[in-house]
N, C-alpha and C positions, 0 to 999 in steps of 0.2 A: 479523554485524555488528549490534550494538546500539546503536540510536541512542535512549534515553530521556527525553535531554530536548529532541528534535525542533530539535536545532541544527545537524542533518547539512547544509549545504546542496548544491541540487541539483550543483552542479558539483565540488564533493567527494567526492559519493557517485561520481558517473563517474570520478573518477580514482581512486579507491580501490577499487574496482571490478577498472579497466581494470588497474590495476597488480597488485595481487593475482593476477588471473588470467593476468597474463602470467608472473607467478614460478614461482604454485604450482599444483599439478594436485588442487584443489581445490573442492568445490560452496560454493556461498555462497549464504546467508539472509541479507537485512535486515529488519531490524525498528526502525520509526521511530513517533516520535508524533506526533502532529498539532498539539503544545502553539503551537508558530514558524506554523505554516501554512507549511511549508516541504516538511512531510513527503510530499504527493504529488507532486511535483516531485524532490525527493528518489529516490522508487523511481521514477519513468519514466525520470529519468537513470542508475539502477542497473540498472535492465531493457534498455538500451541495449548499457549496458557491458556487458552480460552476467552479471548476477545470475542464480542458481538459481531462487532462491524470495523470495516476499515478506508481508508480513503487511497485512494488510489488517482491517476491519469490516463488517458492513454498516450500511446509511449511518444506522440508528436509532440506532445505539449506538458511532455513530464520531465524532472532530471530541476537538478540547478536549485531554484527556490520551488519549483513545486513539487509535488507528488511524484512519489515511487510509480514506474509503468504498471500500469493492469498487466499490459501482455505478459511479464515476468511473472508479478505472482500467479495470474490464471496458469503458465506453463507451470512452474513450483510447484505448486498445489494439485495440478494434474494429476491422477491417478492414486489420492490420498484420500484420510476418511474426510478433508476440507476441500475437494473439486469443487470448484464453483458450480462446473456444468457451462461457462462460459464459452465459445465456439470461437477459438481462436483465432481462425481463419475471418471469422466477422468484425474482430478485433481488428486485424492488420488492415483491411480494407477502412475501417472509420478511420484508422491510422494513418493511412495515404491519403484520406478523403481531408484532414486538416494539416496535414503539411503543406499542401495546394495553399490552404486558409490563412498559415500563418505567412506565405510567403507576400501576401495583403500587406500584412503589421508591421513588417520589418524593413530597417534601411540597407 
């Protein structure tokens, strides 16, 4: 499911979701953007429902037109039956290690 211009909202993505996977015997990805501020909301409602997989950033190079922060959801998700198991702490550091990166790209 491709949501591009981050207009998924959360309660849609759960019934689109929820409905799809009662039809079909199907894995499912979303992919949302961040443009609404909708889109993290968006996959914790789809992780709910029962999405496969999800797309994420990490948090240097997330927000605006791309992807929802990993480190939110990995935090979110923290201590539920959906923990990634992702080490948060190894997170913030690639985090810092591309802010260095983007400060290359930008005028």
């Amino acid at each position: 499911i491709k949501d591009m211009s981050g207009i998924l909202t959360p309660m849609a993505a759960y019934e689109l979701v929820s409905e799809i996977k009662k039809r079909f015997e199907v894995r499912l990805h979303l992919h949302c953007h961040a443009t609404t501020g909708m889109a993290e909301m968006a996959l914790l409602k789809a992780i709910e429902a029962g999405v496969d997989g999800v797309d994420t950033a990490i948090s240097s190079m997330s927000a605006t037109y791309g992807h929802p922060a990993t480190e939110a959801l990995v935090a979110t998700l923290a201590g539920t039956q959906h923990d990634t198991g992702l080490d948060i702490l190894k997170l913030e550091s690639i985090a810092a290690y591309f802010r260095e990166v983007r400060k290359k790209y930008h005028a």
